[in-house]
C-alpha positions as CSV (number, residue, x, y, z in Angstrom):
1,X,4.3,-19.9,3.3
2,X,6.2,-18.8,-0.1
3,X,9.4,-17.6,1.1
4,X,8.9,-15.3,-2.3
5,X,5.8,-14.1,-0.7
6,X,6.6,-10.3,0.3
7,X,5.2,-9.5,4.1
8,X,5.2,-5.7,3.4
9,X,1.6,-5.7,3.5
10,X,1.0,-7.9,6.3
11,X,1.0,-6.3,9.9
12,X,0.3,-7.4,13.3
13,X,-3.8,-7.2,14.5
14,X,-2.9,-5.8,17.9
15,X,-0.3,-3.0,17.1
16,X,0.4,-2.8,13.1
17,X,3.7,-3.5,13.5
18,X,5.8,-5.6,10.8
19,X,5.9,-8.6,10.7
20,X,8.9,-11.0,9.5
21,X,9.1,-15.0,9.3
22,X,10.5,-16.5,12.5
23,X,14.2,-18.4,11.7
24,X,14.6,-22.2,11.8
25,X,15.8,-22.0,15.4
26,X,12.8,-20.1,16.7
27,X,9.9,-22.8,14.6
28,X,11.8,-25.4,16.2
29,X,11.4,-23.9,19.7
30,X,7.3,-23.2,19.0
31,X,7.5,-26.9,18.1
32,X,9.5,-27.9,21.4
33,X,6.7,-25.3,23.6
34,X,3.8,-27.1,21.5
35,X,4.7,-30.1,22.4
36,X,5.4,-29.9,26.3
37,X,1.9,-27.5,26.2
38,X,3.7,-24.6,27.5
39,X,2.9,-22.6,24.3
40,X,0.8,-19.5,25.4
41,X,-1.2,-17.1,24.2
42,X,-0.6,-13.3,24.6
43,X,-4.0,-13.2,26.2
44,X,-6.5,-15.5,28.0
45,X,-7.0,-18.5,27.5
46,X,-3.2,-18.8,27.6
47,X,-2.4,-22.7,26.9
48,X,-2.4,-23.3,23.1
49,X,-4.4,-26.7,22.1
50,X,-3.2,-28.2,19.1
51,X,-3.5,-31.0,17.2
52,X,0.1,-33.1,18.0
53,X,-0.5,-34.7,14.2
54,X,-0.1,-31.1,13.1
55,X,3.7,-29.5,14.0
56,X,4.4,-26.0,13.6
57,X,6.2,-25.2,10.4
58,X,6.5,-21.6,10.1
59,X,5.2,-18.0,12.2
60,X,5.3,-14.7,11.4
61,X,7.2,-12.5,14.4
62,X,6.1,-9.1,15.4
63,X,8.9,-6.5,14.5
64,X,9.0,-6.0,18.3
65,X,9.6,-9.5,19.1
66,X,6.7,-9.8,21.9
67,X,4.3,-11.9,19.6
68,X,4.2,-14.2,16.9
69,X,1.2,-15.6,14.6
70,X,1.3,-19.2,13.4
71,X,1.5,-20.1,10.2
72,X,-0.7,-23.4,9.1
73,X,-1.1,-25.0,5.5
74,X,1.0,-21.9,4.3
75,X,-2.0,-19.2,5.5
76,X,-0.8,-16.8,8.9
77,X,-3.4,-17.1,11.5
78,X,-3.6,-13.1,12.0
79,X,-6.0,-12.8,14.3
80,X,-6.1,-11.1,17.6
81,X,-7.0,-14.1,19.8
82,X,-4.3,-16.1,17.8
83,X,-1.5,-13.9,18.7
84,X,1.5,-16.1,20.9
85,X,4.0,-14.8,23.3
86,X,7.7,-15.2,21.8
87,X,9.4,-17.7,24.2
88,X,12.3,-16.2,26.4
């Protein structure tokens, strides 16, 4: 996603919160999650399938920190069902 891109107008599905782009550290731990499968989603089905030829490069992070939205070929997923629980 165009880091020039302002998010102002983008808000989470669920709640309406803000949303800002997830740090280095935090794509790298999606990645990490993807990879083992232990990526889940907020609600049922929980496991995350993915493609493994497809890494996770970017996610937008709810401005409470509960819930992220993936980011794929520079478009945010923003849909309800797509929403993912922030690892701990």
């Amino acid at each position: 996603m165009d880091p020039a891109l302002p998010l102002n107008w983008l808000c989470c599905p669920l709640s309406g919160q803000a949303l800002h782009r997830a740090d280095a550290a935090l794509v790298a731990r999606l990645e990490t999650d993807r990879a083992a499968g232990t990526l889940r989603f907020l609600t049922p089905p929980a496991v995350l399938q993915s493609d493994p030829a497809q890494p996770i490069t970017g996610a937008l992070v709810r401005e409470d920190g509960q819930a992220l939205y993936l980011v794929e070929a520079d478009v945010p997923l923003l849909l309800p069902d797509h929403a993912i629980a922030v690892p701990e």
